[in-house]
N, CA and C of each residue as an Amber inpcrd file, in Angstrom:
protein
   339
 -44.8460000 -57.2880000-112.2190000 -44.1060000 -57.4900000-110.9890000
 -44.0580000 -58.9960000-110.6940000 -43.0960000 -59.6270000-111.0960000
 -42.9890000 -61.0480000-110.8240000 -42.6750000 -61.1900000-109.5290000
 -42.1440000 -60.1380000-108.6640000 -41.9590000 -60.6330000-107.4070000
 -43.3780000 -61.1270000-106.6530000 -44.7960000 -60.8800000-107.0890000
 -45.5960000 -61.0960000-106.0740000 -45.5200000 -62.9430000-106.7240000
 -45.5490000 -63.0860000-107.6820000 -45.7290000 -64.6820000-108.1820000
 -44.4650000 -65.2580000-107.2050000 -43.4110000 -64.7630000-107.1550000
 -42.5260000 -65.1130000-106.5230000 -43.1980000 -65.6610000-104.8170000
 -43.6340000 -64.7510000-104.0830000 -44.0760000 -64.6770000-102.9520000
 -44.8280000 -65.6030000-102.9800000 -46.1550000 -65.8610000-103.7390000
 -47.1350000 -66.5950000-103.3470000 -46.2910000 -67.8320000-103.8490000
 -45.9680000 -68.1710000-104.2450000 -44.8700000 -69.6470000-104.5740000
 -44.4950000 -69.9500000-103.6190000 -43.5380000 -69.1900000-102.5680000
 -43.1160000 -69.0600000-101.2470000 -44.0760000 -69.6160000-100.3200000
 -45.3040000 -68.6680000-100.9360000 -46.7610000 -69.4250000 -99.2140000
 -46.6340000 -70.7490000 -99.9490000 -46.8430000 -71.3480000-100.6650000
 -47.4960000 -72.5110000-101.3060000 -46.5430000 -73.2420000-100.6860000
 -45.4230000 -73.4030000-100.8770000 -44.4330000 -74.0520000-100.3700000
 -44.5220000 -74.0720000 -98.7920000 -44.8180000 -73.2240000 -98.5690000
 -44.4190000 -72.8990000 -96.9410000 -45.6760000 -73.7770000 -96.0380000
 -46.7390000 -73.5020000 -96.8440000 -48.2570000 -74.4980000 -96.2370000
 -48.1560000 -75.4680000 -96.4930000 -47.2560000 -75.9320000 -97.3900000
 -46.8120000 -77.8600000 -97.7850000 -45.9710000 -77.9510000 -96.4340000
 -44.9150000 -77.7130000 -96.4070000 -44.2940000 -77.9120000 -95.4740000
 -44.9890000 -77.5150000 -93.8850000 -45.4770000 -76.7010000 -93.8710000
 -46.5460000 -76.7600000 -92.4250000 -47.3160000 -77.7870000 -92.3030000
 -47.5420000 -78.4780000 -93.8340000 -48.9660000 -79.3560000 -93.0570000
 -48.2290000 -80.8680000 -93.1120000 -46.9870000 -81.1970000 -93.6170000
 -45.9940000 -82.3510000 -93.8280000 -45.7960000 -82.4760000 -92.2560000
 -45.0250000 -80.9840000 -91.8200000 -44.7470000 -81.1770000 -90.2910000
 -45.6710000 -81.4090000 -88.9840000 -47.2020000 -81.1630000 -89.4270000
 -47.9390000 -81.6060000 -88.6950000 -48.3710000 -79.7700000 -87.6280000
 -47.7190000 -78.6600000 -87.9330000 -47.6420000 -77.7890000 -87.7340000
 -48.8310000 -76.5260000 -87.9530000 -48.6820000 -75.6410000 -87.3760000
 -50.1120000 -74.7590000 -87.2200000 -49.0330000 -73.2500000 -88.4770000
 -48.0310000 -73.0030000 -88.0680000 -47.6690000 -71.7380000 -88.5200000
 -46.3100000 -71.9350000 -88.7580000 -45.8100000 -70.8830000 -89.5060000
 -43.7070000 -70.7480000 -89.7940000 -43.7940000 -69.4480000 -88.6330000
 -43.0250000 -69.7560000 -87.9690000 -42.2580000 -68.6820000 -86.9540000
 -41.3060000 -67.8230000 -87.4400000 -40.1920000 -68.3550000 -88.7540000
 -39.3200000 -67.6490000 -88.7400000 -39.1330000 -68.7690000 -90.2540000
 -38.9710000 -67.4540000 -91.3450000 -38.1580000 -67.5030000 -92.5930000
 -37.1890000 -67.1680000 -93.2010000 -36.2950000 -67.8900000 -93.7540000
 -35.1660000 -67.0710000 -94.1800000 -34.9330000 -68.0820000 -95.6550000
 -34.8670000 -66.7270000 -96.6330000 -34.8220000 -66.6720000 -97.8860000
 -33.3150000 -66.4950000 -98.6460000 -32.7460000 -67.2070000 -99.2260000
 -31.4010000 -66.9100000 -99.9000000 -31.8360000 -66.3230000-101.3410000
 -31.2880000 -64.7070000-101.7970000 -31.3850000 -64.3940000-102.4280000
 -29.7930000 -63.4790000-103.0800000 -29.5150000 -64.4190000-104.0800000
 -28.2960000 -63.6670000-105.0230000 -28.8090000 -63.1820000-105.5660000
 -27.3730000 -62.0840000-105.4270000 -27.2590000 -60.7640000-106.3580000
 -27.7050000 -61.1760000-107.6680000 -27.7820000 -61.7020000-108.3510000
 -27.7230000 -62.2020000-109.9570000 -29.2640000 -62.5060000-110.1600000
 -30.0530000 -62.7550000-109.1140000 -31.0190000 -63.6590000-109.2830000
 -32.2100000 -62.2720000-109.9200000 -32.0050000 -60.9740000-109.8350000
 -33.1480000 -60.2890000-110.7490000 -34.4550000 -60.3300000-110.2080000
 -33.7500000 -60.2160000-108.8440000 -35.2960000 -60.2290000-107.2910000
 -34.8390000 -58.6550000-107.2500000 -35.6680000 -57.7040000-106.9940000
 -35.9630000 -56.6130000-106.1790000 -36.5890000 -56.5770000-105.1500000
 -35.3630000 -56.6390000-104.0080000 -35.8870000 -56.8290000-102.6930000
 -36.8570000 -56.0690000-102.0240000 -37.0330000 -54.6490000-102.5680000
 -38.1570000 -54.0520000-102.1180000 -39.1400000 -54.1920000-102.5560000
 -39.5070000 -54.7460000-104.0790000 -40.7330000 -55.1730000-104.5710000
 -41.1390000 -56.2170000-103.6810000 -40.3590000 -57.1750000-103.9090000
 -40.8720000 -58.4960000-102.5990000 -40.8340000 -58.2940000-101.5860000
 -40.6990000 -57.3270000-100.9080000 -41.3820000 -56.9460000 -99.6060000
 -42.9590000 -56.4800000 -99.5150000 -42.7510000 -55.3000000-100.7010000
 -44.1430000 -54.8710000-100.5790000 -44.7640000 -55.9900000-101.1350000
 -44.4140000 -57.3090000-102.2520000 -45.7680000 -58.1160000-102.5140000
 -46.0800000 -59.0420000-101.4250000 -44.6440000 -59.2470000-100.6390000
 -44.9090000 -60.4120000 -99.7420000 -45.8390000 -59.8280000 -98.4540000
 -46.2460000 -58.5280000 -98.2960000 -47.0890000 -58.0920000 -97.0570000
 -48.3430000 -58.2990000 -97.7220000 -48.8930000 -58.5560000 -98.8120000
 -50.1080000 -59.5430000 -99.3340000 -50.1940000 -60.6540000 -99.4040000
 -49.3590000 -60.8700000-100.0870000 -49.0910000 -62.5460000-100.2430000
 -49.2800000 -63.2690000 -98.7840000 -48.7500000 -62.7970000 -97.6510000
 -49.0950000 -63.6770000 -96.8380000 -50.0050000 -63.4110000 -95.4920000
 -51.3260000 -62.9220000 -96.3170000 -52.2850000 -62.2080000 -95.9120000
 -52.9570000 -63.5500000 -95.2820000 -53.2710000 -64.2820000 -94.1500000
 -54.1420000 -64.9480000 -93.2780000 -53.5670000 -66.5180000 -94.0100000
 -52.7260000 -66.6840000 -94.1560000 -51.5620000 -67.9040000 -94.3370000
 -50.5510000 -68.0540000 -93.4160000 -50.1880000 -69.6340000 -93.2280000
 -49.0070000 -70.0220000 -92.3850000 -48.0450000 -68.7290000 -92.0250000
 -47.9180000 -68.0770000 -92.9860000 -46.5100000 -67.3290000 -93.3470000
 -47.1480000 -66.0280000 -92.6920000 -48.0960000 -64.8250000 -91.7750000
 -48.6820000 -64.1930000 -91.6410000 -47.9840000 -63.6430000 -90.4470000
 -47.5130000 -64.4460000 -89.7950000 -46.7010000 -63.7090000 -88.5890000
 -45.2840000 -64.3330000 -88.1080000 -44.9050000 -64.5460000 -89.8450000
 -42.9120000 -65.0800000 -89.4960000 -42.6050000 -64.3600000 -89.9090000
 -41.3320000 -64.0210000 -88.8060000 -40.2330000 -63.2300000 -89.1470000
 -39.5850000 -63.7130000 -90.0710000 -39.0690000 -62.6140000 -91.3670000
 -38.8960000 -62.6630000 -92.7350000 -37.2210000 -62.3050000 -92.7280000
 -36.8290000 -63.1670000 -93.0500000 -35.1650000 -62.7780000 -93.2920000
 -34.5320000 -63.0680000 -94.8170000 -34.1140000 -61.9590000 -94.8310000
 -33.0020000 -62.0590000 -96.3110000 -31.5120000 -62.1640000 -95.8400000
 -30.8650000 -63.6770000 -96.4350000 -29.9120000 -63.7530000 -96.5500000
 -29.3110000 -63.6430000 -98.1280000 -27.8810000 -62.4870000 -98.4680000
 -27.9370000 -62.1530000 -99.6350000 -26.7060000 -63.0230000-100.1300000
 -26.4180000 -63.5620000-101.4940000 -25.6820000 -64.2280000-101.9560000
 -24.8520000 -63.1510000-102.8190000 -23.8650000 -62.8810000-103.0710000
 -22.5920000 -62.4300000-103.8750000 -22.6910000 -63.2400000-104.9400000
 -23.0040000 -63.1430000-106.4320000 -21.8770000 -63.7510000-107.3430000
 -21.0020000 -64.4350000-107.6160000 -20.3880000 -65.2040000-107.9570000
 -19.2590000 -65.5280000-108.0560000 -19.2540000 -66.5060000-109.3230000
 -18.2810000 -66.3640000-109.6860000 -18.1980000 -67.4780000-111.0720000
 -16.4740000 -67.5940000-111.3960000 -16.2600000 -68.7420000-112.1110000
 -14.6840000 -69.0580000-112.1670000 -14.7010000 -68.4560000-113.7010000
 -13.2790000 -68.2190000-114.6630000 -12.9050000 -67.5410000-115.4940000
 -12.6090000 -68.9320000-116.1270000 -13.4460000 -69.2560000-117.7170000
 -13.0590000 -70.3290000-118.1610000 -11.5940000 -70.3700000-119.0350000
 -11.1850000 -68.4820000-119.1630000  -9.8250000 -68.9870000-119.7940000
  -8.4600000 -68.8160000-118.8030000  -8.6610000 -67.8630000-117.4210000
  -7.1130000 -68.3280000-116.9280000  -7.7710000 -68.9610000-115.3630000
  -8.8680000 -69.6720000-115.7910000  -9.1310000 -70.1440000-114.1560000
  -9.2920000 -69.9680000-112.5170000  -9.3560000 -68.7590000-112.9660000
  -9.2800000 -67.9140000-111.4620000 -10.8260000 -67.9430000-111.1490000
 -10.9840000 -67.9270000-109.8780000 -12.1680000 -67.4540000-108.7580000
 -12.7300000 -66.0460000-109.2300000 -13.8380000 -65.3140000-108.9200000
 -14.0130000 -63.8270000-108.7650000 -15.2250000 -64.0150000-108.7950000
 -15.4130000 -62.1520000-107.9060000 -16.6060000 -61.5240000-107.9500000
 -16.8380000 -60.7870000-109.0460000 -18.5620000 -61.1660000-109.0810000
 -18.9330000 -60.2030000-110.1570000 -20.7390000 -59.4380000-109.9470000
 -20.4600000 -58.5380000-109.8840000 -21.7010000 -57.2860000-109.8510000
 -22.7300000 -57.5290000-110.5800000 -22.6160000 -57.7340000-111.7110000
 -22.8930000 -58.0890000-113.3350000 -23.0540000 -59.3140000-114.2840000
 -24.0380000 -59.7600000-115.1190000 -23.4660000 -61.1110000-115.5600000
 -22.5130000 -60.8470000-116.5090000 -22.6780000 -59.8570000-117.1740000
 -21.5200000 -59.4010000-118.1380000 -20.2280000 -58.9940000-117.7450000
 -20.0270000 -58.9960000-116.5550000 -18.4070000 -58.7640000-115.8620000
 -17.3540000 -59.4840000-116.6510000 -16.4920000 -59.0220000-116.3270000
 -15.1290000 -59.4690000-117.4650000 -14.2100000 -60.0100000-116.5600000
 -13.5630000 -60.9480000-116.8530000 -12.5270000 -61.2940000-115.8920000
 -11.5540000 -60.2040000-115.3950000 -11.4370000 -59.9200000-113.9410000
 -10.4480000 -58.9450000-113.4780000  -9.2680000 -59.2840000-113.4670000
  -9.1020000 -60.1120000-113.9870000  -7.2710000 -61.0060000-113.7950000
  -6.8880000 -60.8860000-115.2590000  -7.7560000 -61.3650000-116.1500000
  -7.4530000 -61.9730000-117.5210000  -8.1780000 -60.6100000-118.7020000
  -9.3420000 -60.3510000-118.4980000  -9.7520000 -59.6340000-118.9880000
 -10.6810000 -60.5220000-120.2450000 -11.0010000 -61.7150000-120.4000000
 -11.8170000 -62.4550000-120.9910000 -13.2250000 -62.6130000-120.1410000
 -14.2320000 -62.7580000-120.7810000 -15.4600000 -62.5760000-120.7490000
 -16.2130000 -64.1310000-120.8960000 -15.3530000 -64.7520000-120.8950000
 -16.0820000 -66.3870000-120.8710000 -15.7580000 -67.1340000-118.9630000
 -17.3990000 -67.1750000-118.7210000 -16.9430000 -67.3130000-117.1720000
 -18.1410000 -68.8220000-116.9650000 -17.9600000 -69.5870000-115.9420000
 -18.9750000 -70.4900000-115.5800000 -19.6090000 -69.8400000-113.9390000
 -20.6870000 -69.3990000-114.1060000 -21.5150000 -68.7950000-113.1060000
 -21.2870000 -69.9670000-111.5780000 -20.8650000 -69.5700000-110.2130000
 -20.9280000 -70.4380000-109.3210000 -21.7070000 -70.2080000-108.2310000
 -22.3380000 -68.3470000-108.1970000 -23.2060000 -68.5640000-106.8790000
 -24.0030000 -67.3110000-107.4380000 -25.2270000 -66.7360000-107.2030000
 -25.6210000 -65.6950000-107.2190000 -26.9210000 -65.6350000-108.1440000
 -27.2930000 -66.5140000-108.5400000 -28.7490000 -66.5910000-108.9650000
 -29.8350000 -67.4850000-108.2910000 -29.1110000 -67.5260000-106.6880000
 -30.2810000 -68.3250000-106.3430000 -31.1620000 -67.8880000-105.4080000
 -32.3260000 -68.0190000-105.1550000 -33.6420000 -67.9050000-104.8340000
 -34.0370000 -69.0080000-103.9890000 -33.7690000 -69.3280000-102.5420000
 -34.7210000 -70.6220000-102.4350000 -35.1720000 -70.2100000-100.8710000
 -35.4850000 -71.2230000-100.3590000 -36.1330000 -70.8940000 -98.9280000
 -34.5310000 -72.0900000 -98.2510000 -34.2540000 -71.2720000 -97.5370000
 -33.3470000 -71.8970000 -96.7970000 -33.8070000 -72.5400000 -95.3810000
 -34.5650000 -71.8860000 -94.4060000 -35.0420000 -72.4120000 -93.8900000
 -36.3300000 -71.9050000 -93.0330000 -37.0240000 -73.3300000 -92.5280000
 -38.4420000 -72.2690000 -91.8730000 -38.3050000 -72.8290000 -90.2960000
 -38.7360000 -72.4790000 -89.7590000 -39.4330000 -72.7340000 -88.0880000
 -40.9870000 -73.1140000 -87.9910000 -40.9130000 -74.0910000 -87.8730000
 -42.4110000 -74.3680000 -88.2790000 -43.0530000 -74.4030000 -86.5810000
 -43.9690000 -73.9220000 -86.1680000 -44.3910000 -74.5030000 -84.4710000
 -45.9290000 -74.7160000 -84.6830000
């Protein structure tokens, strides 16, 4: 279950930034997680109710913001969504695409008080 490594990465980060800001706790987290990125949001729920067992992170409200996919079609140039990394172009029907949103993972932002 890589999501709990995931999580505790999250505290680590999150107690840098608490102790940069001069701060006691995060009030409020919010996590950007694309579709693409190969997070199972319910695994990281259940690891993150350990993970941030008597840490900064112990009583912030936890928010998932979710990212869509998207990638351009490198042979007729079009925009699109895709479910899948293996999606096929819906316009063209070629399979060569440059990935533009949906594998990312980061902490978007905290509330530190």
């Amino acid at each position: 279950m890589h999501e709990l490594s995931i999580a505790l990465s999250i505290v680590e980060i999150a107690e840098e930034e608490v102790k940069k800001a001069g701060g006691t706790q995060v009030e409020q987290i919010v996590l950007e997680i694309g579709s693409l990125a190969s997070i199972e949001e319910e695994a990281l729920a259940f690891a993150w109710q350990e993970a941030v067992k008597q840490t900064v992170l112990e009583k912030a409200i936890y928010v998932i913001q979710n990212t869509a996919g998207r990638a351009v079609c490198l042979a007729c140039k079009r925009e699109f969504e895709l479910s899948f990394m293996y999606d096929l172009c819906p316009f063209c029907g070629d399979f060569r695409k440059e990935l533009m949103q949906g594998k990312e993972l980061r902490i978007k932002s905290l509330i530190i008080i």
